[in-house]
C-alpha atoms as one frame of an Amber mdcrd trajectory, in Angstrom:
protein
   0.000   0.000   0.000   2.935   2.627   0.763   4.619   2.272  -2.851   0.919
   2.752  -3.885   0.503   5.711  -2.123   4.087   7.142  -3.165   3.038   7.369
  -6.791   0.425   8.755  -6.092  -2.429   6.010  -6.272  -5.145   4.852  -4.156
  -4.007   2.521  -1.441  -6.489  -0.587  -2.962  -6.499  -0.766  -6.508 -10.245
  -0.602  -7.793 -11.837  -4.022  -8.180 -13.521  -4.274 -11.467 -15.641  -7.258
 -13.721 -16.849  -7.707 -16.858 -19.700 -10.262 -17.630 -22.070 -10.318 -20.477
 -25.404 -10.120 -18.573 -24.462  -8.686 -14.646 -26.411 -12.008 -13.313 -23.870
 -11.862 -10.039 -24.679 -12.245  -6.641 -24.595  -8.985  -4.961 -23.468 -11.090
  -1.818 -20.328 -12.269  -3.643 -16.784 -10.999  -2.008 -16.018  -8.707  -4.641
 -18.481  -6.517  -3.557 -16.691  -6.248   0.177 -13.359  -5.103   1.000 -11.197
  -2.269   0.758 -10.796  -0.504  -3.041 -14.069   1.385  -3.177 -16.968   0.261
  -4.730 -16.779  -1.964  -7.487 -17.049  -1.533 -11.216 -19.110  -3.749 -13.204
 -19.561  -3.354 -16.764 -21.731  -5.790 -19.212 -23.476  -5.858 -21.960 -25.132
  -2.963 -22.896 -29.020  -4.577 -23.027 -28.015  -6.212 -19.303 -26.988  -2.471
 -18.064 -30.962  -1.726 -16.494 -31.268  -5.315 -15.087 -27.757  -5.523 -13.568
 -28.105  -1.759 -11.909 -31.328  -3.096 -10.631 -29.560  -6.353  -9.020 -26.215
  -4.543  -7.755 -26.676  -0.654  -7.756 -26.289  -0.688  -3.962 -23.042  -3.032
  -3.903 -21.302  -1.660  -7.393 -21.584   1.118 -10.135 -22.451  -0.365 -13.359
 -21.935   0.303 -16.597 -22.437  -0.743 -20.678 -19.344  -2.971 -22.691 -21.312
  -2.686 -25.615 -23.276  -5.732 -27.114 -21.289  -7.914 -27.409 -19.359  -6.901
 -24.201 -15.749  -6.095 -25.333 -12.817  -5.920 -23.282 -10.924  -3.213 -25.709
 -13.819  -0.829 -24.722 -13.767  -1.429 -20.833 -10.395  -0.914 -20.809 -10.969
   2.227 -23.100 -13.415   3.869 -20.873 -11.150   2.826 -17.404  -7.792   4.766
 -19.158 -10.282   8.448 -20.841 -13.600   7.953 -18.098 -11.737   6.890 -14.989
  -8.056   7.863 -15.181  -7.220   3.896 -14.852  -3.818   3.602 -16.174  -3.129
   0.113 -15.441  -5.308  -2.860 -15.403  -4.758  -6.660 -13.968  -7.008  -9.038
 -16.088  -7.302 -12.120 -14.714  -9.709 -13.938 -16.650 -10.976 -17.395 -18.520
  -9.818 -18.449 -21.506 -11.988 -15.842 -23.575 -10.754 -12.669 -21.707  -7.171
 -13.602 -21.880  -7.829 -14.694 -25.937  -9.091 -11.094 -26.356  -6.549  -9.306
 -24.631  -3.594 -11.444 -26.255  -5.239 -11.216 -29.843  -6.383  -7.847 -29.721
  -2.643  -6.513 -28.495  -4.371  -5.443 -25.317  -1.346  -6.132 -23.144   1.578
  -4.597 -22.550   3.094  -7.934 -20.017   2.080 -11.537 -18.918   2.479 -13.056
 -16.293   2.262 -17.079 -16.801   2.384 -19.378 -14.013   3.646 -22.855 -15.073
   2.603 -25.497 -12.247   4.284 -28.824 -11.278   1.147 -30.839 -12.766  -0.740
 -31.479 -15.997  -4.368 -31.001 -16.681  -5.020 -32.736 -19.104  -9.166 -33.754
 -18.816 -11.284 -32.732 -22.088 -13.207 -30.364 -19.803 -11.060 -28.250 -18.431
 -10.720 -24.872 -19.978  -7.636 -23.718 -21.950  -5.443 -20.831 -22.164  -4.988
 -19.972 -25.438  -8.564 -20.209 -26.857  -7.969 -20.409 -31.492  -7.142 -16.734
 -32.274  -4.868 -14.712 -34.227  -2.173 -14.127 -31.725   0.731 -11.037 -32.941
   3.389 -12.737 -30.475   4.540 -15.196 -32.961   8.166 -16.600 -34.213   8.254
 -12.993 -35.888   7.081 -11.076 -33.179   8.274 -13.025 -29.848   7.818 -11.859
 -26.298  10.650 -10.498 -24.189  11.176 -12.897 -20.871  11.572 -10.204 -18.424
  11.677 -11.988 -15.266  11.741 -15.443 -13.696  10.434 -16.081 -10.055   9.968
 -19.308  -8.126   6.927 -18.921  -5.794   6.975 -22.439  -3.980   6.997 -24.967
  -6.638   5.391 -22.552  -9.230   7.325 -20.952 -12.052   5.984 -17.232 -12.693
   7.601 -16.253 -15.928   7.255 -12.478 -16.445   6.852 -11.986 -20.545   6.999
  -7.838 -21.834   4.620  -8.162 -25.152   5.013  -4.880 -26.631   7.282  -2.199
 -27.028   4.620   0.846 -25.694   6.250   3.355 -23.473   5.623   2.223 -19.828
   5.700   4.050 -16.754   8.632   4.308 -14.710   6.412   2.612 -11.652   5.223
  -0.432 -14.081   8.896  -1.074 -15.896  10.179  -4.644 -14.495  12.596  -4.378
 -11.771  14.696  -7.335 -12.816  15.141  -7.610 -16.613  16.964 -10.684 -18.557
């Protein structure tokens, strides 16, 4: 919270969601804790029904239709003077960010186990990813967190702030 506070942002950062129709549970732990009150943006024919559901526990607000992850993040950065965004999300958020260039890092965690059963969702849903052979990611880092590998990837070459440059580079 203190290097938050030295540059300058809020000491939580602000918890936000994106879902196509706002059918969560307004009881749901997002909706407690420290950070403010929540942002939740879905589709934009869901916006009435999912203010109506969560308007006391969040502020909610229109993706578009279908919901679209380049224009959340577009309205956080000119609406809400969000700079930087952690998406954690399923296989279709992270397929949209990748695809779409969205990212400026990721962070992959590669685990001492496979899962291999038919169900189970994947990463790296079929899309038309730029980080290629010709276009390859930049390892910037490489930390052991118990038996977890967290390899730190830099996807683009964007201008990033001083505070978000990595601190241990390959």
């Amino acid at each position: 919270m203190a290097a938050r506070a030295a540059r300058g942002a809020p000491p939580q950062p602000r918890r936000v969601t994106l879902t196509s129709a706002g059918a969560l549970d307004p009881a749901a732990s997002i909706f407690t804790g420290p950070g403010g009150t929540p942002l939740v943006y879905c589709g934009d024919g869901a916006v009435a029904a999912a203010r109506a559901r969560l308007g006391a526990v969040a502020e909610v607000a229109g993706a578009g239709d279908p919901p679209s992850l380049a224009k959340v993040l577009a309205n956080l950065s000119a609406e809400r003077s969000i700079a930087s965004v952690l998406i954690e999300g399923g296989s279709r958020i992270l397929r949209d960010a990748l695809t779409a260039d969205l990212a400026d890092e990721l962070r992959l965690a590669v685990a001492p186990f496979f899962v291999g059963a038919p169900d189970v969702p994947r990463f790296g849903l079929p899309g038309a990813y730029p980080h290629g052979p010709a276009r390859p990611m930049r390892l910037a880092a490489v930390r052991r967190v118990g038996s977890v590998a967290v390899l730190h990837y830099l996807l683009g070459d964007r201008p990033r702030p001083a505070a978000l440059r990595p601190l241990s580079p390959c």
